[in-house]
C-alpha positions as CSV (number, residue, x, y, z in Angstrom):
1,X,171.2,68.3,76.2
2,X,169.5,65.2,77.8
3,X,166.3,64.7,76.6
4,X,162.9,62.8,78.0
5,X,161.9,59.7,76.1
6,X,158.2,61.1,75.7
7,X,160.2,63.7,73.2
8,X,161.5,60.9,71.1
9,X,158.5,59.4,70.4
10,X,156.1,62.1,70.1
11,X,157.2,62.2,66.6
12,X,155.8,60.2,64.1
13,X,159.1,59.1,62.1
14,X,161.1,58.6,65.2
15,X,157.9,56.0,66.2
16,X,158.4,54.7,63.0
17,X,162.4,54.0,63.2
18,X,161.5,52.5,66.6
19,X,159.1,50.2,64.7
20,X,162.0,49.0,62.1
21,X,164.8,48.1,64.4
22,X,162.4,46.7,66.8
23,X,162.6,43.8,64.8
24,X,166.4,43.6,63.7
25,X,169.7,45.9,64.0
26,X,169.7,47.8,60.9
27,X,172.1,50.9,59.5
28,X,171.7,54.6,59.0
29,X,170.9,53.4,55.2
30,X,168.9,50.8,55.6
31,X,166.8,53.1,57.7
32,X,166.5,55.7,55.5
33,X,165.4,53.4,53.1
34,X,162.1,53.3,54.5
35,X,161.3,56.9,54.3
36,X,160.7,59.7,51.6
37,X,163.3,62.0,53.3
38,X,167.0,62.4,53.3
39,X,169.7,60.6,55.3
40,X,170.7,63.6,57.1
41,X,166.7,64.0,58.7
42,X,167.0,60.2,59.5
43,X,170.5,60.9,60.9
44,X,169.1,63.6,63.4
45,X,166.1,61.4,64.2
46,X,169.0,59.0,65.1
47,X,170.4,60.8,67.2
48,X,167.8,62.4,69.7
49,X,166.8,58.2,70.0
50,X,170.4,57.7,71.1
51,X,170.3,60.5,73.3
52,X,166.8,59.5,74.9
53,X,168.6,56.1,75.5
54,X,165.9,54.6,73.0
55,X,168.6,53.2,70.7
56,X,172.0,51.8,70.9
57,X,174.7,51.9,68.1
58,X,176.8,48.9,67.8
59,X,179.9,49.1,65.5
60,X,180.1,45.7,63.1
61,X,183.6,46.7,61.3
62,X,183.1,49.9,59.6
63,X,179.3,49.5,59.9
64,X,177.3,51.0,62.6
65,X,173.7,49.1,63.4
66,X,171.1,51.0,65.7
67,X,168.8,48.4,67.6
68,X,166.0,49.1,70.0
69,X,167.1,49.3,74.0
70,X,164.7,47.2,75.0
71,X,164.9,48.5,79.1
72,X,164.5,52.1,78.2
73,X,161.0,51.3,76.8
74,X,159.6,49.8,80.0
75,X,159.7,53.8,81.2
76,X,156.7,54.2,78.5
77,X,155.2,51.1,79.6
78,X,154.9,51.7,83.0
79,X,153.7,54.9,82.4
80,X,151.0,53.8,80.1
81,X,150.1,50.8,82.8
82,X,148.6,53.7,85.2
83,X,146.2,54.6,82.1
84,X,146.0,50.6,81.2
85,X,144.6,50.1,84.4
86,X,142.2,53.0,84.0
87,X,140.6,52.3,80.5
88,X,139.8,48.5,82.0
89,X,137.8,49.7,84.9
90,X,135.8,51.7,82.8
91,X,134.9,49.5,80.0
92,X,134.5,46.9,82.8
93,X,131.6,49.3,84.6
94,X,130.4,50.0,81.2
95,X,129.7,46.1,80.5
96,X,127.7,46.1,83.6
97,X,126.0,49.0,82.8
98,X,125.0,47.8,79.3
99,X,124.1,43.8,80.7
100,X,121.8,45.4,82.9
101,X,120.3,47.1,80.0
102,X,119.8,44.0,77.8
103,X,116.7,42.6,77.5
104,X,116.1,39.2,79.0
């Protein structure tokens, strides 16, 4: 089953995971590290990143490393831009609105 990207991150431990190997590569272990659950939950988390095309595996040896697909989280990003854009013109028409109000 393919799944959207907005699935994988609508959970809080799969933002979190994002988060980690954002920074570095890192193993199904030293992932689960990081959390108060078992390897097998961080394991399935794993997977629905890979299968979003969030994450990549990379096989060092007999080692495999999950790191961040960097391309796959411009989709987000572009999305959000539309609201970006949206948030700016208000607080923008809400700085007028308040220097008008300010006493000279």
């Amino acid at each position: 089953m393919r799944r959207d990207v907005f699935q994988a991150i609508a959970d809080p431990t799969r933002r979190a995971i994002i988060t980690l190997i954002a920074l570095q590569a890192m193993t199904p272990n030293a992932i689960a590290e990081h959390f108060d659950t078992t390897r097998q939950a961080v394991s399935k988390h794993l997977k629905i990143l890979t299968e979003c095309e969030l994450v990549k595996q990379e096989h060092q040896g007999r080692e495999i490393y999950y790191q961040l697909e960097l391309e796959k989280m411009k989709t987000i990003d572009n999305w959000l831009e539309q609201f970006r854009q949206l948030w700016e013109t208000r607080f923008n028409q809400l700085d007028s609105v308040l220097s008008t109000l300010k006493p000279k």
